[in-house]
Backbone as CSV, one residue per row, in Angstrom:
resi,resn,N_x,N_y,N_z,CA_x,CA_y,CA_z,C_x,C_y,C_z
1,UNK,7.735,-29.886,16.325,7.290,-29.051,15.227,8.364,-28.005,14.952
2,UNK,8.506,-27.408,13.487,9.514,-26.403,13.455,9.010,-25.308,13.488
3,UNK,9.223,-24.370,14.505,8.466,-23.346,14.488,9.542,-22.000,13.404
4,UNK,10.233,-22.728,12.947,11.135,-21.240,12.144,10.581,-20.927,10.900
5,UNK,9.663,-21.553,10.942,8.937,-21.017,9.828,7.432,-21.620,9.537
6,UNK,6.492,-21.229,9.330,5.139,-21.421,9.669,4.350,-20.514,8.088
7,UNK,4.215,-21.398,7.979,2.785,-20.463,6.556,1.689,-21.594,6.081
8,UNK,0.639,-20.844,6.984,-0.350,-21.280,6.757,-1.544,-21.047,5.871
9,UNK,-2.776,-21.399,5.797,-3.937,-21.389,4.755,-5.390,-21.119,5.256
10,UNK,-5.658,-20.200,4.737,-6.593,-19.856,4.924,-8.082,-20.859,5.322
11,UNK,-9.028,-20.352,6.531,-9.526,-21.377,7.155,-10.724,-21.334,6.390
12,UNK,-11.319,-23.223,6.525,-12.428,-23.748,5.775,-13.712,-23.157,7.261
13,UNK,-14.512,-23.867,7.273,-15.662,-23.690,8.298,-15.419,-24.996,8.852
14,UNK,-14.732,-25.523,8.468,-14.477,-27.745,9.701,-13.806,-27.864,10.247
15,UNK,-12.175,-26.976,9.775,-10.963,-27.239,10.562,-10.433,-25.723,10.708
16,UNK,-9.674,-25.958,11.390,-8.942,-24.369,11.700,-6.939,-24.506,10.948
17,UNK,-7.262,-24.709,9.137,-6.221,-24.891,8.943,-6.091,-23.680,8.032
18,UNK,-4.679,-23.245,7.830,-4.910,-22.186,6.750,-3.963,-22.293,5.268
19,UNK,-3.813,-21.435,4.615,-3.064,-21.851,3.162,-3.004,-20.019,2.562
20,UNK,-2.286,-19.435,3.241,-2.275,-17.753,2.768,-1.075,-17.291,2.759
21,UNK,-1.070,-16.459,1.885,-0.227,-15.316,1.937,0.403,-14.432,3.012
22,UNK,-0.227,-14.266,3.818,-0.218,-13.565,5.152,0.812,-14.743,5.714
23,UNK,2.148,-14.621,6.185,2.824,-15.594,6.978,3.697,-15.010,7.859
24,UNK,3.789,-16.254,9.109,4.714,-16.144,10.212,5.685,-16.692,10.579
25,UNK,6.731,-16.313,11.084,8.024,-17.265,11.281,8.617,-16.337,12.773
26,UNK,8.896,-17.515,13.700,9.678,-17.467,14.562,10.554,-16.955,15.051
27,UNK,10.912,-16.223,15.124,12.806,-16.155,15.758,13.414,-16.269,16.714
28,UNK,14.508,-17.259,16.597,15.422,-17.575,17.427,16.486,-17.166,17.989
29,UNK,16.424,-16.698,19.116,17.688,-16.185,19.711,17.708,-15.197,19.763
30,UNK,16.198,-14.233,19.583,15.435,-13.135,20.426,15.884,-12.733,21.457
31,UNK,15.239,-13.560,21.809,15.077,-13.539,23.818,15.094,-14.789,24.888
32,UNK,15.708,-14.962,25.237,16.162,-15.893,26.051,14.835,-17.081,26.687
33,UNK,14.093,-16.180,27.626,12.745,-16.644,28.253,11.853,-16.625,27.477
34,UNK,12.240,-15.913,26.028,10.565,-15.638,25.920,10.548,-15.643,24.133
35,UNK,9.055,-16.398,23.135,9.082,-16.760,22.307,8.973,-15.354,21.263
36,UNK,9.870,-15.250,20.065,9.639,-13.862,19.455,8.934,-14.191,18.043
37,UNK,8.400,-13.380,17.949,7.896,-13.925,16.058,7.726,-12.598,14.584
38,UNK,7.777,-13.076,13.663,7.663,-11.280,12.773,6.630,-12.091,11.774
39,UNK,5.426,-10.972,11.712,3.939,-11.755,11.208,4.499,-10.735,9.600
40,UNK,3.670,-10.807,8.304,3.719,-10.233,6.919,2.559,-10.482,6.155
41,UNK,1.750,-9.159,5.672,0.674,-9.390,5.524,0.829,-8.292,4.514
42,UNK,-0.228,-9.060,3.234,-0.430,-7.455,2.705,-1.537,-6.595,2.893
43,UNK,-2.719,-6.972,3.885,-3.542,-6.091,4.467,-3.288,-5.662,6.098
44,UNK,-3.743,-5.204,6.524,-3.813,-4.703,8.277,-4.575,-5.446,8.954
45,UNK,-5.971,-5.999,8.290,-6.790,-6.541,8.766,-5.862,-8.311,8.786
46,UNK,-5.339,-8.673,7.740,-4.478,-10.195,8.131,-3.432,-9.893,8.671
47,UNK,-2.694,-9.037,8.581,-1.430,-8.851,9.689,-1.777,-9.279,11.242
48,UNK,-3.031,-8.835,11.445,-3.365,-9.193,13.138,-3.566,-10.457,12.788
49,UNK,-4.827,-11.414,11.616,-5.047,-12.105,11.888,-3.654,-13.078,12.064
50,UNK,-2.717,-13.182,11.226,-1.379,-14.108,11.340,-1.116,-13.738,12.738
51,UNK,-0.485,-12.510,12.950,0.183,-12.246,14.659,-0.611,-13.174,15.101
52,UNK,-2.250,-13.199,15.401,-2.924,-13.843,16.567,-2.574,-15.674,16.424
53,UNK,-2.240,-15.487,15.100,-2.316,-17.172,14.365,-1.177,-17.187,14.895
54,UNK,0.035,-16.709,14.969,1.129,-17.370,15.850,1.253,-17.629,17.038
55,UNK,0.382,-16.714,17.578,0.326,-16.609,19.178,-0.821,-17.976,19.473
56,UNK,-1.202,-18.001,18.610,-2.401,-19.492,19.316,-1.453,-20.491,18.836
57,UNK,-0.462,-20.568,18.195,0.567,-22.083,17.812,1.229,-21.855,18.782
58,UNK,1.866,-20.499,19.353,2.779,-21.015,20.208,2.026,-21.287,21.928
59,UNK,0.994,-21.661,22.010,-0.169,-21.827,23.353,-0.361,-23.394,22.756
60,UNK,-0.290,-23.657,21.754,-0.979,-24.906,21.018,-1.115,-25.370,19.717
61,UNK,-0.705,-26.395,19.186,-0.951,-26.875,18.243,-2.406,-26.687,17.184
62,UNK,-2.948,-25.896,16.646,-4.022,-25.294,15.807,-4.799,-26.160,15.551
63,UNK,-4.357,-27.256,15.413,-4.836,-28.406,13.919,-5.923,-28.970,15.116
64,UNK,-5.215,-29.372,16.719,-5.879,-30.229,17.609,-7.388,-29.391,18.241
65,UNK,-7.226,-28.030,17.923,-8.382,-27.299,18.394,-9.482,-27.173,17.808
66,UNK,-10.435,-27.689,18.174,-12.233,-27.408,17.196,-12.566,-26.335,17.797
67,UNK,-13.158,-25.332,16.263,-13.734,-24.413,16.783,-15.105,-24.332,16.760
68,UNK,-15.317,-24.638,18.634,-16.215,-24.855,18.695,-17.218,-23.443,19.543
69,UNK,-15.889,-22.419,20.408,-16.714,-21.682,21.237,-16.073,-20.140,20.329
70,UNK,-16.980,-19.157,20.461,-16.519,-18.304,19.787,-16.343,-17.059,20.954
71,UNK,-15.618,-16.554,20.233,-15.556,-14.699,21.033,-15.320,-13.518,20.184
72,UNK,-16.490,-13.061,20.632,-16.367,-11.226,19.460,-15.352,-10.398,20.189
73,UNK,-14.047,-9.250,20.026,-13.732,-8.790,20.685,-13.567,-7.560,20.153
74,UNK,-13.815,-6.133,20.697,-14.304,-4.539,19.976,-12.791,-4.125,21.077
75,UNK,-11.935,-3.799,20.137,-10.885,-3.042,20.844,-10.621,-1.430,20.312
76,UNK,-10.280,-0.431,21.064,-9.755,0.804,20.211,-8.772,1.200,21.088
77,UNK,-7.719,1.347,20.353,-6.260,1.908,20.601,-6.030,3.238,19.681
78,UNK,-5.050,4.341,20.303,-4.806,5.701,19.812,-3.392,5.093,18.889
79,UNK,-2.755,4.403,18.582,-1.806,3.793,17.914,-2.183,2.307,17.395
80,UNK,-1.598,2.368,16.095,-1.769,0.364,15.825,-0.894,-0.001,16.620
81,UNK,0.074,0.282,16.918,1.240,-0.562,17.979,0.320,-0.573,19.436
82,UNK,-0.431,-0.042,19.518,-1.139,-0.155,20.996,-2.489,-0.973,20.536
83,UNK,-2.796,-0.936,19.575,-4.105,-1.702,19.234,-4.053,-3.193,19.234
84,UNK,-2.435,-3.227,18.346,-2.059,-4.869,18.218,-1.788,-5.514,19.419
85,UNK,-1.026,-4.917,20.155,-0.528,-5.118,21.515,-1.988,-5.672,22.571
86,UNK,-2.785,-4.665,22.568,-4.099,-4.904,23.297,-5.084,-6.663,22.507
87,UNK,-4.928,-6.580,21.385,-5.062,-7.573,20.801,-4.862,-9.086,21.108
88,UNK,-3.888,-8.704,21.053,-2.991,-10.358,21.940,-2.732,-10.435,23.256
89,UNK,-2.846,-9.226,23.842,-2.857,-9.600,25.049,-4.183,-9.769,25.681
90,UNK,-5.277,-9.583,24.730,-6.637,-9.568,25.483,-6.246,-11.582,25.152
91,UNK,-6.151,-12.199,24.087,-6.161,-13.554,23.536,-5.020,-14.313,24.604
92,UNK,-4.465,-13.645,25.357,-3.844,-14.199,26.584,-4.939,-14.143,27.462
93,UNK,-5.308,-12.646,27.725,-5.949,-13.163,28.687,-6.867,-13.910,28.628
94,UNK,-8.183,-14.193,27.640,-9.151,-15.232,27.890,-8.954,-16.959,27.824
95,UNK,-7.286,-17.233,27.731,-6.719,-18.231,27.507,-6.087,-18.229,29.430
96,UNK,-6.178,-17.605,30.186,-5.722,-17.310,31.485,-7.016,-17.466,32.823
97,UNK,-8.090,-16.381,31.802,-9.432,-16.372,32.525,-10.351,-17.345,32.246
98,UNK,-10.198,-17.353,31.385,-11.556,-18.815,30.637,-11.366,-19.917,30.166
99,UNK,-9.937,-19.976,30.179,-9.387,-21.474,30.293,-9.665,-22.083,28.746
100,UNK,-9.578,-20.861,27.491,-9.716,-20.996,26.041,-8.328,-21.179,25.841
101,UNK,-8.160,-21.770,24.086,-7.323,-21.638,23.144,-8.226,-21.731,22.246
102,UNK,-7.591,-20.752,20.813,-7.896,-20.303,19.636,-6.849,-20.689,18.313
103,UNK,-7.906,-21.243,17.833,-7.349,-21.644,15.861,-7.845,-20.810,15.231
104,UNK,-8.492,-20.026,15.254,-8.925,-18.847,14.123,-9.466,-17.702,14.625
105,UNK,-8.822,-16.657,13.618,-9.150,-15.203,13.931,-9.645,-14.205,12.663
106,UNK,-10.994,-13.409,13.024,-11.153,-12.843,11.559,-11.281,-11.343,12.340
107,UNK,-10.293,-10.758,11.800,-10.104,-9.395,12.275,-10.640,-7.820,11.284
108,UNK,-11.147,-7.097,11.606,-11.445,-5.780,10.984,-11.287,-4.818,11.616
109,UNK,-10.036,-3.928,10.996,-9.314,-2.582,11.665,-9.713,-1.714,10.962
110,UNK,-10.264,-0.166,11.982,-10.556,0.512,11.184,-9.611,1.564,11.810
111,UNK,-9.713,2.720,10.877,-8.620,4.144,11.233,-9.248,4.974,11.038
112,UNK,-10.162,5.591,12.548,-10.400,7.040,12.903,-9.930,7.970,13.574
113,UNK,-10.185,8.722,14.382,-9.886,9.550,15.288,-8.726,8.683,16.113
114,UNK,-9.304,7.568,16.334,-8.395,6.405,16.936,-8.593,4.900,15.964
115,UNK,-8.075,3.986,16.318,-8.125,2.610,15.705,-8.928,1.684,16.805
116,UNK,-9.933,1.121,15.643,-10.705,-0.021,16.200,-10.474,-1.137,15.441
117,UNK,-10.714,-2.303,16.318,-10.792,-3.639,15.904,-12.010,-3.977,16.549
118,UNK,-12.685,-5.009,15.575,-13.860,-5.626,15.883,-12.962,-7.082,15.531
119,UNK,-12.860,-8.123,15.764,-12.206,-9.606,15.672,-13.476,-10.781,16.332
120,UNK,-13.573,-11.462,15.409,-14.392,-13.361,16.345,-13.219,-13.839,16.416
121,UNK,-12.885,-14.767,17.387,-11.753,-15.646,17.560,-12.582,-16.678,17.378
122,UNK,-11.933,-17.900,17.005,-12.950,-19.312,17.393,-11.705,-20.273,17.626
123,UNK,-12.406,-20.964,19.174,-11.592,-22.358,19.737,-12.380,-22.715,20.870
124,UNK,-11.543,-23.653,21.506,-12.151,-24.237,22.408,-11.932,-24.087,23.779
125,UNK,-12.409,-25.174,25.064,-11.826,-25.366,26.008,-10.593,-25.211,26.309
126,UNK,-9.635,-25.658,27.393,-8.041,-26.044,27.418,-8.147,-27.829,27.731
127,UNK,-8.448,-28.539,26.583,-8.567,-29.933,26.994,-7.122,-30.555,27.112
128,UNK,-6.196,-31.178,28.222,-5.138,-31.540,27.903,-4.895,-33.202,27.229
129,UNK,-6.063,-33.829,27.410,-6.274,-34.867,26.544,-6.440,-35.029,25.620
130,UNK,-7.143,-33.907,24.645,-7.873,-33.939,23.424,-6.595,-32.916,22.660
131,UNK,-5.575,-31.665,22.945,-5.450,-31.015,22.510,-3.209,-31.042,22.600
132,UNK,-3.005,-30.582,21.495,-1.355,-30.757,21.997,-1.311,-29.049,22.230
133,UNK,-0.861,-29.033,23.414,-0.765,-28.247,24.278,0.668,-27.428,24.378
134,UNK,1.442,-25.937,23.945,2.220,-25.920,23.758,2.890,-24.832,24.907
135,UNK,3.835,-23.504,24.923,4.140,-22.500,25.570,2.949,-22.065,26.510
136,UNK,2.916,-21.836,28.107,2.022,-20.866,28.428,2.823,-19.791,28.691
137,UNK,1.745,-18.681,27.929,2.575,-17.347,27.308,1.580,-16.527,28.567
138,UNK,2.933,-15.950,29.238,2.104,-15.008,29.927,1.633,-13.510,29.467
139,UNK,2.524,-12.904,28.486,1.883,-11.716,28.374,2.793,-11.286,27.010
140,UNK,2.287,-10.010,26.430,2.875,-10.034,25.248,4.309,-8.575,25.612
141,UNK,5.099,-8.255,25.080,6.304,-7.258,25.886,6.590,-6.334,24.777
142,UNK,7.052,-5.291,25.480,7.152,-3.857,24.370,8.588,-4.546,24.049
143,UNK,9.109,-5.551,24.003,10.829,-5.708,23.814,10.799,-5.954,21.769
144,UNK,11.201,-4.876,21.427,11.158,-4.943,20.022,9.734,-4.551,19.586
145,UNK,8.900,-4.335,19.944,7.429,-4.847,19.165,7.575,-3.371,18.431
146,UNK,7.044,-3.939,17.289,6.885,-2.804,16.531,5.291,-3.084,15.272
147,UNK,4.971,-2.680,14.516,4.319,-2.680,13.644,4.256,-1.603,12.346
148,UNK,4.497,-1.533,11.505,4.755,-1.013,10.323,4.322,-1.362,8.949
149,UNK,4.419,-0.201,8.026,3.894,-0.998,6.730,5.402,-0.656,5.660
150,UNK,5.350,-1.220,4.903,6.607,-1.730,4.221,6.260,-1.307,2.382
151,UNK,7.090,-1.619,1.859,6.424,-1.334,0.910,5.131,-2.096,0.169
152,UNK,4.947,-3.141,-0.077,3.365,-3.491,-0.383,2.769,-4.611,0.571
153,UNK,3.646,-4.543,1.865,2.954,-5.505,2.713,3.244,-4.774,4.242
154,UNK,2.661,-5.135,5.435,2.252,-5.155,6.442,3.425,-5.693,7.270
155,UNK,4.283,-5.110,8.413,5.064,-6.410,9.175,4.588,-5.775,10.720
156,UNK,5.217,-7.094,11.556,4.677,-6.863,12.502,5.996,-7.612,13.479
157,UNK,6.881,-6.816,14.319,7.375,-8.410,15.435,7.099,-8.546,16.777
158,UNK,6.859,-9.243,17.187,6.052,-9.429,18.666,7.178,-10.438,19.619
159,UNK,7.233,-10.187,20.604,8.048,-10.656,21.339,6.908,-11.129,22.697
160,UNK,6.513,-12.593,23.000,5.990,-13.683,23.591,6.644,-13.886,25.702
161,UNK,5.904,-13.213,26.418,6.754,-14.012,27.651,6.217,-15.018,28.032
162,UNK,7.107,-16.022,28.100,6.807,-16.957,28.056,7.196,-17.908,30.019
Protein backbone atom coordinates (compact mmCIF):
# COMPACT_ATOMS: atom_id res chain seq x y z
CA UNK A 1 0.00 0.00 0.00
CA UNK A 2 1.30 3.63 -0.48
CA UNK A 3 1.19 5.16 2.55
CA UNK A 4 2.54 8.80 1.16
CA UNK A 5 -0.48 9.78 0.76
CA UNK A 6 -3.88 8.63 2.07
CA UNK A 7 -7.36 10.59 1.67
CA UNK A 8 -10.05 9.07 2.67
CA UNK A 9 -14.15 9.27 2.87
CA UNK A 10 -16.22 9.71 5.10
CA UNK A 11 -17.80 6.52 6.89
CA UNK A 12 -21.21 4.76 5.80
CA UNK A 13 -22.76 2.56 8.89
CA UNK A 14 -21.43 -1.12 6.77
CA UNK A 15 -17.91 -0.36 6.10
CA UNK A 16 -15.33 1.71 7.73
CA UNK A 17 -14.39 3.56 4.42
CA UNK A 18 -14.08 7.26 4.10
CA UNK A 19 -14.23 10.04 1.17
CA UNK A 20 -13.35 13.65 3.11
CA UNK A 21 -11.76 16.53 3.19
CA UNK A 22 -10.00 16.04 6.36
CA UNK A 23 -6.66 14.15 4.95
CA UNK A 24 -3.48 12.31 5.88
CA UNK A 25 -0.20 11.63 4.43
CA UNK A 26 2.83 9.99 5.71
CA UNK A 27 6.25 11.08 5.93
CA UNK A 28 9.20 9.65 4.99
CA UNK A 29 12.42 9.97 6.34
CA UNK A 30 11.11 11.38 9.69
CA UNK A 31 12.44 9.01 11.80
CA UNK A 32 14.25 6.16 11.31
CA UNK A 33 12.31 3.46 13.77
CA UNK A 34 9.37 5.06 13.84
CA UNK A 35 6.20 5.91 11.45
CA UNK A 36 5.55 9.95 11.15
CA UNK A 37 2.36 11.44 9.67
CA UNK A 38 0.79 15.34 9.27
CA UNK A 39 -3.25 14.96 9.60
CA UNK A 40 -5.41 18.57 7.85
CA UNK A 41 -8.65 19.29 8.80
CA UNK A 42 -10.82 22.16 8.66
CA UNK A 43 -12.51 21.44 12.01
CA UNK A 44 -10.73 20.25 15.47
CA UNK A 45 -13.24 17.81 15.95
CA UNK A 46 -11.90 15.90 12.26
CA UNK A 47 -8.37 16.79 12.77
CA UNK A 48 -8.37 14.05 15.64
CA UNK A 49 -10.72 12.10 13.76
CA UNK A 50 -8.00 11.75 10.55
CA UNK A 51 -4.84 11.67 13.18
CA UNK A 52 -6.74 8.56 14.79
CA UNK A 53 -7.61 7.39 11.03
CA UNK A 54 -3.92 7.22 10.36
CA UNK A 55 -2.90 5.69 13.35
CA UNK A 56 -5.46 2.70 12.84
CA UNK A 57 -3.88 2.28 8.95
CA UNK A 58 -0.68 2.27 10.20
CA UNK A 59 -1.76 -0.90 13.04
CA UNK A 60 -3.90 -2.15 9.96
CA UNK A 61 -5.43 -2.07 6.92
CA UNK A 62 -9.14 -0.18 7.67
CA UNK A 63 -11.07 -1.71 4.87
CA UNK A 64 -10.32 -5.52 6.59
CA UNK A 65 -11.82 -4.31 10.02
CA UNK A 66 -15.75 -4.64 10.86
CA UNK A 67 -16.97 -2.44 13.11
CA UNK A 68 -18.22 -4.50 15.17
CA UNK A 69 -17.10 -3.62 19.01
CA UNK A 70 -17.32 -0.10 20.08
CA UNK A 71 -15.54 2.22 22.70
CA UNK A 72 -16.69 5.63 24.19
CA UNK A 73 -13.57 7.46 25.34
CA UNK A 74 -14.02 11.04 27.77
CA UNK A 75 -10.49 12.54 27.77
CA UNK A 76 -9.46 16.18 29.25
CA UNK A 77 -6.14 17.67 28.65
CA UNK A 78 -4.92 21.43 29.86
CA UNK A 79 -3.44 21.78 26.13
CA UNK A 80 -4.76 20.33 22.62
CA UNK A 81 -1.19 19.10 22.13
CA UNK A 82 -1.72 17.09 25.38
CA UNK A 83 -5.30 16.18 24.58
CA UNK A 84 -4.33 14.80 21.06
CA UNK A 85 -1.40 13.07 22.37
CA UNK A 86 -3.59 11.34 25.23
CA UNK A 87 -5.90 10.47 22.37
CA UNK A 88 -3.81 8.15 20.48
CA UNK A 89 -2.09 6.97 22.91
CA UNK A 90 -5.14 5.82 24.87
CA UNK A 91 -6.07 3.96 20.92
CA UNK A 92 -2.62 2.26 21.48
CA UNK A 93 -3.31 1.34 24.42
CA UNK A 94 -6.66 -0.59 24.02
CA UNK A 95 -5.03 -2.11 20.84
CA UNK A 96 -2.12 -3.45 23.56
CA UNK A 97 -4.73 -4.23 26.44
CA UNK A 98 -7.73 -5.56 24.63
CA UNK A 99 -6.27 -6.90 21.81
CA UNK A 100 -8.61 -4.15 19.49
CA UNK A 101 -8.03 -2.39 16.16
CA UNK A 102 -10.13 0.54 14.96
CA UNK A 103 -11.65 1.81 11.43
CA UNK A 104 -13.60 4.61 12.73
CA UNK A 105 -13.55 7.50 14.96
CA UNK A 106 -16.23 10.22 15.77
CA UNK A 107 -14.64 12.74 17.91
CA UNK A 108 -16.10 15.97 19.91
CA UNK A 109 -13.62 18.59 21.40
CA UNK A 110 -14.64 20.97 23.55
CA UNK A 111 -12.60 24.25 24.99
CA UNK A 112 -13.04 25.10 28.65
CA UNK A 113 -11.18 25.80 31.54
CA UNK A 114 -9.37 22.76 30.00
CA UNK A 115 -10.11 20.59 26.73
CA UNK A 116 -12.34 17.62 26.55
CA UNK A 117 -12.90 14.96 24.15
CA UNK A 118 -15.75 12.67 24.24
CA UNK A 119 -14.80 10.10 20.91
CA UNK A 120 -16.72 6.25 19.98
CA UNK A 121 -14.05 4.42 18.19
CA UNK A 122 -15.51 1.37 16.33
CA UNK A 123 -13.47 -2.02 15.37
CA UNK A 124 -12.81 -5.17 16.18
CA UNK A 125 -10.86 -8.05 17.68
CA UNK A 126 -6.96 -8.46 16.51
CA UNK A 127 -7.99 -11.37 14.05
CA UNK A 128 -4.73 -12.31 12.14
CA UNK A 129 -6.69 -14.39 9.69
CA UNK A 130 -9.53 -12.26 8.94
CA UNK A 131 -7.61 -8.86 9.10
CA UNK A 132 -4.30 -7.36 7.13
CA UNK A 133 -2.42 -6.58 9.91
CA UNK A 134 0.12 -3.74 9.71
CA UNK A 135 3.00 -1.65 12.17
CA UNK A 136 2.73 -2.55 15.97
CA UNK A 137 2.99 0.97 17.18
CA UNK A 138 4.09 1.16 20.55
CA UNK A 139 3.45 4.56 21.68
CA UNK A 140 2.92 7.92 20.25
CA UNK A 141 6.46 10.56 20.89
CA UNK A 142 6.77 14.29 21.64
CA UNK A 143 9.50 14.07 18.52
CA UNK A 144 7.98 16.94 16.39
CA UNK A 145 4.35 16.59 17.52
CA UNK A 146 2.77 19.57 17.32
CA UNK A 147 -0.86 20.71 16.65
CA UNK A 148 -1.97 24.03 15.33
CA UNK A 149 -4.48 25.91 13.38
CA UNK A 150 -3.44 27.46 10.11
CA UNK A 151 -5.20 29.64 8.28
CA UNK A 152 -8.68 27.96 7.45
CA UNK A 153 -7.70 24.50 8.39
CA UNK A 154 -6.44 22.44 11.34
CA UNK A 155 -2.77 20.57 11.10
CA UNK A 156 -1.51 18.20 13.15
CA UNK A 157 2.12 15.96 12.91
CA UNK A 158 2.48 12.98 14.96
CA UNK A 159 5.41 10.97 15.06
CA UNK A 160 4.45 6.81 15.55
CA UNK A 161 7.08 4.39 17.65
CA UNK A 162 7.05 1.88 16.06
Amino acid sequence: MDRNHVTKELYNDNECSLSMKPSFRFLPNIAIADVAFEARAPTLNELFEIAAQAAFEVMAKTSTIKPTITKELSLTASTLENLLYDFLSEIIFLKDTESLVFCEAKVAVKEGKDFTLKATLKGDAIDHERQELGNDVKAVTMHMFEVKKEKDAWKARVVLDI
